[in-house]
C-alpha positions, 0 to 999 in steps of 0.5 A: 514592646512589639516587633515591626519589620523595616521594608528597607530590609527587604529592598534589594529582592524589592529592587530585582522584582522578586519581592513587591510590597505586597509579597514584603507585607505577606512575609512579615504577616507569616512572620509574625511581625505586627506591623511594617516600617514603611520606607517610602521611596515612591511617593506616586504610590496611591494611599488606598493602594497600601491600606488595602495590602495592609488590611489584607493581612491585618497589618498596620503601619508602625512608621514612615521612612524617607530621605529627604535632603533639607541641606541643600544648598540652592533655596528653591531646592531647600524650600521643595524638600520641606515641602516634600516633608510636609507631604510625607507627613500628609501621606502618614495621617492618610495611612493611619500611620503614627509617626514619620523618620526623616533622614534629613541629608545626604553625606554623600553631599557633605564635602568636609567638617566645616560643610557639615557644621554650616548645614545644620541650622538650615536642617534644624530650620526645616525640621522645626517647620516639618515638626510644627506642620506634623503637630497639627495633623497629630503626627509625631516627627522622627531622626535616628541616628545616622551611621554616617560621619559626615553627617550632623546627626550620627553622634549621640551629641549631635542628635541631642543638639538637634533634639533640643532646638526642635520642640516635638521632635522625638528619637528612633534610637537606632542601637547599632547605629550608636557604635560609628560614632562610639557611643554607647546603645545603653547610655543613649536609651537612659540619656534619650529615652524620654523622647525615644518613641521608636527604635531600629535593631541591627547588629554589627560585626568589626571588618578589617575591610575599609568598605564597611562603615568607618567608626570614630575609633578607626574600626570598620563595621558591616551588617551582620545577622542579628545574634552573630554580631556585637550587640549584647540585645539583652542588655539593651532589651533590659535598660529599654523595660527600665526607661519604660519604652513600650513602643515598636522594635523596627526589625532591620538588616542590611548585610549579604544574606539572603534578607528573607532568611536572615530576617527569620534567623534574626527575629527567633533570636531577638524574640528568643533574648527579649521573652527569656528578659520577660520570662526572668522578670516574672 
C-alpha cells in the first residue's frame, strides 16, 4: 500500500493564493507521498498544463475528484451532468490517471427522506451510463461513501445497493466516513473489499458543537489531525493487508490546523501505524 496526498486537503491555502497546484504537487513530493489525488474543480485547466507539474517532480495521479450532481431534477441539467461525467473520464485517460471518484449529488439539494429515496435511481442511471463510457477508455469509476445523511450513498447499506445495480463500479472506502452513518471501517473493508480499489484516511474526534457533522446516533463529528482522533488506524491498516488491498491510501484532512502541518503531523503517524504492522508481520 502506498500513500497519495488529496489536493482537497490543501484547498483552502489553494483558495486565498497561498498555495497553487504546483506549490500542493511541490509539497507532497518533499513529503514523501508517491503520488496526489486530484480534486478537479477547474475542468478549463489544460491536461498538458498538470502532466508537466507532475513530471516535474516525478508524481503521478493516483485519482480524480469531482462532484457532479446526477440528481438534478430538470432533464437538460440531468443530461449535461452525465455528459460532464463522461468528460472527467476524458480528462482521466489524458492524465494517465487510473481511476475517477464521483460524488454524484449534492445534500444541500436533498430536501427530505422521500426526496432522497426518489433520486436514486436517476443517480444509479447515470453512474451505470458514466461506468460503461469508463469501461471503454480502461477507466475504473469510483463512490465513496459520503459523510452526509441526506444522501443515498453515505451508509454502508446504501453504497452497497448502488454497487450492485452499477456493473464495474468499484469503492473509495472513506474509513472515517463510516462513522456518520454508524457503521463499522472494519466490517466495511471484509464486506466491500473485493470492489475497494482506493481508500480516503481522515480522523474524527466526538463534539458537543452541532456544527459538526451529524451521526445516525446523534453525535456530532469534526476533523481531527490523524492520531488525535477516534479511528484505531491499525486495525484498520491490519483488516485491509488481510482483504489484500494493495492500492493507495489517499491521505485527507479537513479541520482548523494549518493543513500544511497537519498533513506532515498526519502522515509520520499513518506511515509510523502502518510500517510498525508490517514490521510485526515479518
Amino acid at each position: 500500500m502506498k500513500f497519495s496526498l488529496m489536493t482537497y486537503s490543501l484547498v483552502p491555502l489553494m483558495r486565498t493564493g497561498e498555495m497553487k497546484l504546483e506549490d500542493v504537487v511541490r509539497f507532497a513530493a518533499d513529503e514523501g507521498f508517491e503520488a496526489i489525488e486530484l480534486l478537479m474543480f477547474d475542468f478549463s485547466r489544460p491536461a498538458g498544463e498538470i502532466t508537466g507539474l507532475l513530471d516535474k517532480y516525478g508524481m503521478k495521479i493516483s485519482c480524480i475528484d469531482a462532484f457532479v450532481d446526477l440528481a438534478a431534477g430538470k432533464e437538460d441539467v440531468y443530461a449535461e451532468n452525465i455528459a460532464l461525467g463522461k468528460r472527467i473520464v476524458d480528462q482521466a485517460e489524458e492524465l494517465s490517471a487510473p481511476m475517477v471518484m464521483l460524488v454524484p449529488a449534492f445534500a444541500d439539494q436533498i430536501q427530505s427522506e422521500a426526496e432522497k429515496l426518489s433520486v436514486l435511481p436517476k443517480i444509479i442511471q447515470a453512474l451505470q451510463e458514466i461506468t460503461a463510457y469508463a469501461q471503454s477508455k480502461q477507466i475504473t469509476v469510483t463512490i465513496e461513501n459520503y459523510p452526509d445523511l441526506r444522501v443515498p450513498f453515505c451508509s454502508l447499506a446504501e453504497i452497497e445497493t448502488i454497487l450492485r445495480q452499477v456493473p464495474g463500479l468499484k469503492l473509495t472506502l472513506d474509513c472515517g466516513n463510516m462513522l456518520v452513518a454508524g457503521d463499522d471501517p472494519l466490517e466495511a473493508c471484509e464486506r466491500l473489499g473485493k470492489v475497494m480499489v482506493n481508500a480516503h484516511l481522515k480522523d474524527w474526534q466526538v463534539t458537543a458543537d452541532e456544527s459538526g457533522t451529524l451521526c445516525a446516533d446523534g453525535r456530532y463529528l469534526k476533523p481531527a489531525v490523524h492520531g488525535q482522533g477516534i479511528i484505531d488506524y491499525r486495525s484498520l491498516f491490519r483488516k485491509m493487508l488481510e482483504q489484500g488491498y494493495d492500492g493507495y491510501l489517499a491521505f485527507e484532512y479537513e479541520g482548523e490546523h494549518n493543513c500544511k502541518e497537519a498533513a506532515r503531523q498526519g502522515i509520520r503517524y499513518l506511515r509510523t501505524e502502518l510500517n510498525r504492522l508490517l514490521n510485526s508481520r515479518g
